[in-house]
C-alpha positions in Angstrom: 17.0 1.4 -1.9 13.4 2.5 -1.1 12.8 5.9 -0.3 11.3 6.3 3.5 10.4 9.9 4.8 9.4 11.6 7.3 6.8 14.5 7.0 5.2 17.0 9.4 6.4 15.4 12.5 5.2 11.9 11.2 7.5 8.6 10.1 5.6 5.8 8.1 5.2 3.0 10.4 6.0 -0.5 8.6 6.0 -3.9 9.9 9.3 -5.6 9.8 7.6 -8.2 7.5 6.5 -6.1 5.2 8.4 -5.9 1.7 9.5 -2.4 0.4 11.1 -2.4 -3.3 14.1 -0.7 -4.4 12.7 3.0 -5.8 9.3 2.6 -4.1 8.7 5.8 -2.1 6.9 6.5 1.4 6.3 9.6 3.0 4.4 10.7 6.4 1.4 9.3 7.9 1.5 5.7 6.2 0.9 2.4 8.6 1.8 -1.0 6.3 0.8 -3.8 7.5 2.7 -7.5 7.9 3.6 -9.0 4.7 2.0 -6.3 2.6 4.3 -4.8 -0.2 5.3 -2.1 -2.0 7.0 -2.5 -5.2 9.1 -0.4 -7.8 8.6 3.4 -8.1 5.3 3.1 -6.5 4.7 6.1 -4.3 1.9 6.4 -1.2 2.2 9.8 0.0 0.6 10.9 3.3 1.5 14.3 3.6 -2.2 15.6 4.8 -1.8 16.7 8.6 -5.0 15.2 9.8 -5.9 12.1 7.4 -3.7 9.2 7.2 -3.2 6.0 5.0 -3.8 2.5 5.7 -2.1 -0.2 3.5 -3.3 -3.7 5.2 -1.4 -6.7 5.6 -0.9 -9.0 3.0 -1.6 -5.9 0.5 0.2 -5.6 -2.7 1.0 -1.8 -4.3 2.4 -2.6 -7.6 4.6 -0.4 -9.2 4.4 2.9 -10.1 0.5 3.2 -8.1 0.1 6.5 -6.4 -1.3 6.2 -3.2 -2.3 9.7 -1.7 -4.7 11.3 0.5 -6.3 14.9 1.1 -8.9 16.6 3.5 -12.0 14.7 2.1 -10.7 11.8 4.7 -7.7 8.9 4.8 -6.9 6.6 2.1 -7.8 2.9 3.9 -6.9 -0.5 2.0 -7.6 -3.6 3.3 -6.1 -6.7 3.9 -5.2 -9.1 0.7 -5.5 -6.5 -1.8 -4.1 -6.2 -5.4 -3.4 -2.6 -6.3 -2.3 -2.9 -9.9 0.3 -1.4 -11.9 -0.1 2.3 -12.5 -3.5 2.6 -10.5 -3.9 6.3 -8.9 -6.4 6.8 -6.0 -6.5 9.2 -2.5 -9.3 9.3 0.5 -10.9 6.3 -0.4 -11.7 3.0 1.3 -11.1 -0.5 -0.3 -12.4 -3.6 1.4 -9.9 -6.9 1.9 -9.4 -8.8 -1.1 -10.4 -6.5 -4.0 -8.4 -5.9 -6.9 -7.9 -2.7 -8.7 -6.8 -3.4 -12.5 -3.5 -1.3 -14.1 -4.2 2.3 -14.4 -7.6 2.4 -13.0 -8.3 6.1 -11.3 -10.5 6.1 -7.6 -11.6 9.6 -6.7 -11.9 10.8 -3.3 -14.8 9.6 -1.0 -15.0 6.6 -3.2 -16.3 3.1 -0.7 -15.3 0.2 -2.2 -16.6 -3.4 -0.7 -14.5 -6.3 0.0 -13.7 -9.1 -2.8 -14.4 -6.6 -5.7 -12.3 -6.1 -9.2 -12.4 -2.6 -10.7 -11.0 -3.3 -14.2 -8.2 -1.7 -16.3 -8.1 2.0 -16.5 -11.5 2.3 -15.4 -12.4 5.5 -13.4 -14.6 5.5 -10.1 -16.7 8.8 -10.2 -16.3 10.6 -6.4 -18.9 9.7 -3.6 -19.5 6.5 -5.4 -20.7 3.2 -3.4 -19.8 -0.4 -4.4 -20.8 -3.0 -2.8 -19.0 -6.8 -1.8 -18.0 -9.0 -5.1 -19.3 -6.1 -7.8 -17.3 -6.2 -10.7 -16.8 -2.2 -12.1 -15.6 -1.3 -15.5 -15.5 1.4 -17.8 -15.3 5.8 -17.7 -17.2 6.2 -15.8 -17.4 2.9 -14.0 -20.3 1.0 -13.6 -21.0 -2.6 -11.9 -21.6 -5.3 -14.4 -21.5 -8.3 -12.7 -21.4 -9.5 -9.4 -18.1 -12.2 -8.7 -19.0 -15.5 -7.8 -17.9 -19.3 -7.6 -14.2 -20.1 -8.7 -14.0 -16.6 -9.6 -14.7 -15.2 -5.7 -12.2 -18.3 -4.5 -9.1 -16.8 -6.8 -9.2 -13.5 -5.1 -9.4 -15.1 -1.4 -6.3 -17.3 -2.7 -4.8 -14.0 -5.2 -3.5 -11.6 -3.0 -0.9 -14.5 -1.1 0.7 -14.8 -4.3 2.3 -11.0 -3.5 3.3 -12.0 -0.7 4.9 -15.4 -1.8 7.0 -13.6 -4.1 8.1 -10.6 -1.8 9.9 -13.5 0.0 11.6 -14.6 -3.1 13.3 -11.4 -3.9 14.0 -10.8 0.1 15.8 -14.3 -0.2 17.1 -12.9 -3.6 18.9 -9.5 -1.5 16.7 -7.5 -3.2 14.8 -5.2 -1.2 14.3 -4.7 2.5 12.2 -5.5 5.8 11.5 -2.6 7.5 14.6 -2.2 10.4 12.7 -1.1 14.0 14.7 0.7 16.4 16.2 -1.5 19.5 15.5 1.6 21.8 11.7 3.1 20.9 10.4 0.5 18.0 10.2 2.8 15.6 11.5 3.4 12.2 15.0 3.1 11.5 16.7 4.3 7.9 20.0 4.0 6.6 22.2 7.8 6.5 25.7 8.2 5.2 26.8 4.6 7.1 24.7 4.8 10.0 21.2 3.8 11.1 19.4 6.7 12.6 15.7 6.1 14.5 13.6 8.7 12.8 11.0 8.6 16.1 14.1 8.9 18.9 17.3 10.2 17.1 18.9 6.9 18.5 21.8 6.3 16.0 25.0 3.6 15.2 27.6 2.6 13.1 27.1 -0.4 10.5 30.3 -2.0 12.2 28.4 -1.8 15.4 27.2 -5.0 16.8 
């Protein structure tokens, strides 16, 4: 099962219809948002005591991305956006619909415009602007194109295929919507066969109706 923690006082807050993957890992200030997911051994850490992280709904984090954040400001991804395999980035903002390639590297106070790719293992230099529908590539990166036509319609369609297949392995019993307390609404985890609230304390029995 998926690894949900609290930190400093503060318990992730995910929407029940968001997808967590076995070995995925979530820790602290972290708000996910409906449908988004989170797949295998990808970790978002928000462990900073002032900044927080923003994963929007219908967002994918693909497995094994690193999601983190430090004192520069929060981590903020929008809505409908691809994070790709291995891709590493903290204090950053991405606009809806983007898509960051496999292994690509964002450094801290990076802005990022909505419906933009940033390639394969490319790395976005700190401070750096990019504006809506720039395509970025390379070390350093740098825009080479701007997206348009059938191109710009795939990533408005892209990011529901994420979601689309979350479904398919919840209807498959793998993984988990996010269980809400009955009492407070907030988080509840599974601990040595009981559910225990980490915002209240409120805990139960499996075998409890």
């Amino acid at each position: 099962m998926a690894l949900i923690l609290s930190f400093n006082g503060k318990t992730p807050r995910i929407a029940k219809s968001a997808f967590v993957a076995p070995t995925a890992v979530i820790v602290g200030d972290v708000e996910i948002g409906e449908n988004a997911s989170v797949w295998f051994g990808a970790v978002i850490r928000g462990d900073h005591p002032e900044n927080n992280i923003v994963v929007g709904a219908g967002t994918s984090v693909q497995e094994n991305a690193v999601v983190h954040v430090g004192r520069s400001g929060p981590t903020l991804i929008g809505e409908n956006v691809t994070v790709g395999h291995g891709a590493k980035f903290e204090s950053c903002s991405i606009g809806d619909r983007t898509i960051i390639g496999m292994n690509a590297v964002i450094l801290k106070d990076v802005t990022i415009g909505s419906e933009c790719v940033i390639a394969a293992n490319s790395v976005i230099l700190e401070g750096t602007e990019i504006r809506d529908r720039s395509v970025v590539a390379g070390v350093p990166g740098t825009l080479r194109k701007a997206v348009a036509g059938s191109s710009a319609q795939w990533m408005r369609d892209g990011g529901q295929h994420y979601v689309h297949l979350s479904r398919a392995y919840l209807a498959e019993g793998i993984g988990t919507e996010a269980m809400i307390c009955e009492l407070c609404g907030g988080l509840v985890l599974e601990r040595h066969c009981k559910i225990v609230c980490q915002v209240c304390g409120y805990q139960r029995d499996y075998s409890d109706p």
